[in-house]
VOLOSE-397495 format. One line per field, with one value per residue (C-alpha): x, y, z; residue in one letter. Coordinates in steps of 0.2 Angstrom, whole numbers. Example, Ala and Ser with C-alpha at 12.3 -4.5 7.8 and 13.67 -1.06 7.14 Angstrom:
residues 2
c1: (62  68)
c2: (-22  -5)
c3: (39  36)
res: (a  s)
end
This chain:
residues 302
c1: (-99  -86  -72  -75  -64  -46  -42  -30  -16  -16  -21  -3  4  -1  6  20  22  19  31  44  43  39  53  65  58  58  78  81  75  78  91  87  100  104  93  80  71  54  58  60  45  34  44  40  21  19  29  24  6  -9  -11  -13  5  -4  12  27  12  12  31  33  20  24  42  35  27  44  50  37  40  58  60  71  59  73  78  64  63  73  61  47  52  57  37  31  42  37  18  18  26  14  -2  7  8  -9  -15  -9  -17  -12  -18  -33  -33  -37  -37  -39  -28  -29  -40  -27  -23  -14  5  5  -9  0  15  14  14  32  37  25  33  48  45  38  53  63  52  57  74  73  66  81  93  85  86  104  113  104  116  105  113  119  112  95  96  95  81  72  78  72  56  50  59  47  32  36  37  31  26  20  11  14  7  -9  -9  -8  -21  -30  -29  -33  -49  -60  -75  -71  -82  -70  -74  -72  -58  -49  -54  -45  -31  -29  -30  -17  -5  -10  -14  -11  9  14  5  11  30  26  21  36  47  43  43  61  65  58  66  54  54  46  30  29  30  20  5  9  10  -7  -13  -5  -16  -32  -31  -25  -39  -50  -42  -48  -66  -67  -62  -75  -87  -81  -79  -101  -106  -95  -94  -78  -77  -75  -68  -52  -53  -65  -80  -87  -71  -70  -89  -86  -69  -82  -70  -73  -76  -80  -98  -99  -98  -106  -116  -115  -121  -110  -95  -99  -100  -82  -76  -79  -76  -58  -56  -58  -47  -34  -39  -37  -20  -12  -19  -4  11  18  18  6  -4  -18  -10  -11  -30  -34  -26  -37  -53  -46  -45  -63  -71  -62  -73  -60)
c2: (39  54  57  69  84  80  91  104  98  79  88  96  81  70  81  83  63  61  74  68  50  54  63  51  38  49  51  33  28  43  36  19  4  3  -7  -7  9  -2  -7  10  16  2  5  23  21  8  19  38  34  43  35  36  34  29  19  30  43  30  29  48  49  38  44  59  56  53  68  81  96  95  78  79  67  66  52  42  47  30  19  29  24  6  3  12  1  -15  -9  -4  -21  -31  -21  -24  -42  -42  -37  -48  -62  -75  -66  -56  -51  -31  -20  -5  1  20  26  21  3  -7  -10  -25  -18  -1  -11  -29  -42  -48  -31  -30  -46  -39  -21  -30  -39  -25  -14  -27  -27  -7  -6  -15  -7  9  4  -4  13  28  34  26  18  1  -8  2  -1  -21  -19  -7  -22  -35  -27  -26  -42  -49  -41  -46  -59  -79  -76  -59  -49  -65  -78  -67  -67  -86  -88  -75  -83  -100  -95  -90  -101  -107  -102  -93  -91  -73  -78  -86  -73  -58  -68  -69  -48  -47  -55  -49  -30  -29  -35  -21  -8  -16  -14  7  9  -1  5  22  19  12  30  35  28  19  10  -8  -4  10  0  -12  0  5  -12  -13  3  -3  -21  -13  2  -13  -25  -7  -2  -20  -19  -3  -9  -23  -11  3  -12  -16  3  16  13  11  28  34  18  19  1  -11  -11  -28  -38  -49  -53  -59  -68  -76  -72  -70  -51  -43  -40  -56  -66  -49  -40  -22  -16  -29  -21  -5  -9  -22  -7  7  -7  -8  11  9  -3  10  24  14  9  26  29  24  34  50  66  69  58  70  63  45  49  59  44  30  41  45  27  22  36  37  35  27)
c3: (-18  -16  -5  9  10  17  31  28  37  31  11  13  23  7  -7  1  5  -13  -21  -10  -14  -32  -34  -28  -39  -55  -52  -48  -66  -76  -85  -93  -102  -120  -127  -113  -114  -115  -99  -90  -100  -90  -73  -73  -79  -64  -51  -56  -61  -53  -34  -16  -12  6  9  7  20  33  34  36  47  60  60  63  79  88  83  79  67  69  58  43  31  18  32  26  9  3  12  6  -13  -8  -3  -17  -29  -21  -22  -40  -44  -36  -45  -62  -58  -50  -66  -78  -87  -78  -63  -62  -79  -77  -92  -81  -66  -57  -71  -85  -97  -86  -88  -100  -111  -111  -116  -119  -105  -106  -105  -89  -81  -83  -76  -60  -58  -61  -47  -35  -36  -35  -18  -12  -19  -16  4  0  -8  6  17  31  49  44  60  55  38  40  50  36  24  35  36  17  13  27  20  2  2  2  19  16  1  -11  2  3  -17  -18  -7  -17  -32  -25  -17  -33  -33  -14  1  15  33  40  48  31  22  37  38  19  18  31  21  3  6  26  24  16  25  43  36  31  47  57  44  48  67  66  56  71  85  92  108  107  115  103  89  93  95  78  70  78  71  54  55  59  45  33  36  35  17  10  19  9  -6  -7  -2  -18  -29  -25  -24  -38  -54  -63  -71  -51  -45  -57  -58  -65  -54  -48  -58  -38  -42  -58  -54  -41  -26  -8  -1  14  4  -1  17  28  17  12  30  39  29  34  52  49  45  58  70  63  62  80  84  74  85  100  97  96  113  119  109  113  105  89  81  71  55  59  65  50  39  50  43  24  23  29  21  3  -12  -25)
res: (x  x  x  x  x  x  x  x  x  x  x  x  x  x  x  x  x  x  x  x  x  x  x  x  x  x  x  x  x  x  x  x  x  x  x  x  x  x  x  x  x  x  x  x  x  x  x  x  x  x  x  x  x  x  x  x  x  x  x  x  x  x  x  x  x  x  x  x  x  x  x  x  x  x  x  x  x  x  x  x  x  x  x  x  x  x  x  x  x  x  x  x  x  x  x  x  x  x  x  x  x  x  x  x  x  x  x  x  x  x  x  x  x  x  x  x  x  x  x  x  x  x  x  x  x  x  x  x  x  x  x  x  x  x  x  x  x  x  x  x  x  x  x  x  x  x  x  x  x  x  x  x  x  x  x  x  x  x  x  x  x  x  x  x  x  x  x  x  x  x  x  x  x  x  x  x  x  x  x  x  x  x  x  x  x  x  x  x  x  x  x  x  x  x  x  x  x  x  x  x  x  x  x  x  x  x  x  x  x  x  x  x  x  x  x  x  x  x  x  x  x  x  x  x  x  x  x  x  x  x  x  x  x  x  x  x  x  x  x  x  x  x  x  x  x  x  x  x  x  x  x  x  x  x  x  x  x  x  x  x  x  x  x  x  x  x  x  x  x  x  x  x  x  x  x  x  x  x  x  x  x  x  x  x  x  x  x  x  x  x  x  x  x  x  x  x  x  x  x  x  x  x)
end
């Protein structure tokens, strides 16, 4: 399976995103400790590797929306960082032996093979504390800046990203009901992406209502991204995939696939994608992007 063309407009938006957010990441640890240049070495080949960089897109693009053409995205660019630290740090930990025990990650050795898994632990941890102090040090509104803080810590966290991995790891070899298994993706990969898009809402300016149609756009494309996973992990193979393919089967874990079957997946999916579309009936101004990124996530190949 191979990714459909990108439209034009959401290619450029996405290099763009990307270059942005890398950039400010690349300054942040370009200069490294005495003593701990291993460290730095892992952060940056967690945080600059190849990758979507889906997170830091959603928060510019829902910022966007409020305010068109005319927004400055360096307002976001801090936040943008901040998810992309806290998402590197959870694949690097998501990787390790203790965890799912991946050798491969976005085509290359994971972290703690590329390094050693200490050094991995470490360069997690250290990720983690980045995004907050990236969010701590922008010259962001302090009354904003507390709700962008609350936000990721939220999402993070043990009642956020973490609790979805627990639950994760503590499923293998256990039979999930649909509704177990959703309500574990909205935590483990759902979290995060719910906090890009109300990040970048709050950037925005959002009223209530408005965020609240984008925290339901932000579920439904979450959910989506897993469906799509489980279905990639049954169907490319992992020289496409970047990834091992079929490492949930062997791990014995619950998927999409698993409970639904491929076709039921495929039609999980597309239901969700409307669900997405639906939502940002609601919101002023332009939301092509946001559409563009609803159908990118449901149609990507890898």
């Amino acid at each position: 399976m191979s990714s459909p063309t990108l439209p034009a407009e959401l290619s450029a938006f996405l290099k763009d995103s990307s270059q942005r957010v890398e950039s400010r990441i690349r300054n942040t640890l370009a200069e490294s400790i005495p003593g701990a240049n291993k460290l730095f070495e892992a952060m940056r080949y967690a945080a600059l590797g190849p990758g979507k960089r889906l997170r830091p897109a959603l928060v510019y693009a829902c910022a966007q929306v409020f305010h068109g053409v005319d927004f400055d995205p360096a307002r976001c660019d801090a936040s943008a960082a901040a998810l992309e630290c806290v998402h590197a740090y959870s694949l690097v930990h998501d990787d390790l032996p203790a965890m799912d025990d991946d050798d491969l990650r976005r085509g290359r050795p994971t972290c703690h093979i590329a390094y050693n898994e200490a050094t991995a632990i470490l360069a997690g941890d250290a990720l983690q504390t980045q995004a907050f102090e990236l969010l701590l040090a922008d010259n962001t509104e302090p009354a904003l800046k507390l709700l962008l803080i609350a936000e990721l810590s939220k999402a993070s966290g043990s009642r956020g990203m973490v609790a979805g991995q627990a639950i994760d790891l503590d499923s293998v070899d256990k039979t999930l009901t649909l509704a177990q298994l959703e309500a574990m993706h909205r935590l483990k990969t759902g979290a995060l992406i719910r906090a890009s898009a109300r990040m970048g809402a709050l950037h925005g300016g959002a009223t209530s209502d408005q965020l609240e149609a984008l925290t339901l756009y932000a579920e439904a494309i979450g959910l989506a991204f897993q469906v799509q996973d489980d279905i990639l992990d049954v169907t490319v193979d992992t020289a496409i995939l970047g990834k091992t393919q079929g490492a949930d089967a062997l791990l014995n874990k619950p998927t999409y696939v698993s409970l639904l079957g491929l076709k039921g997946a495929k039609e999980k999916l597309q239901g969700l994608r409307g669900e997405a579309l639906s939502a940002l009936s609601t919101l002023p101004g332009d939301t092509l992007l946001l559409k563009q990124l609803a159908d990118y996530i449901v149609q990507r190949g890898h």
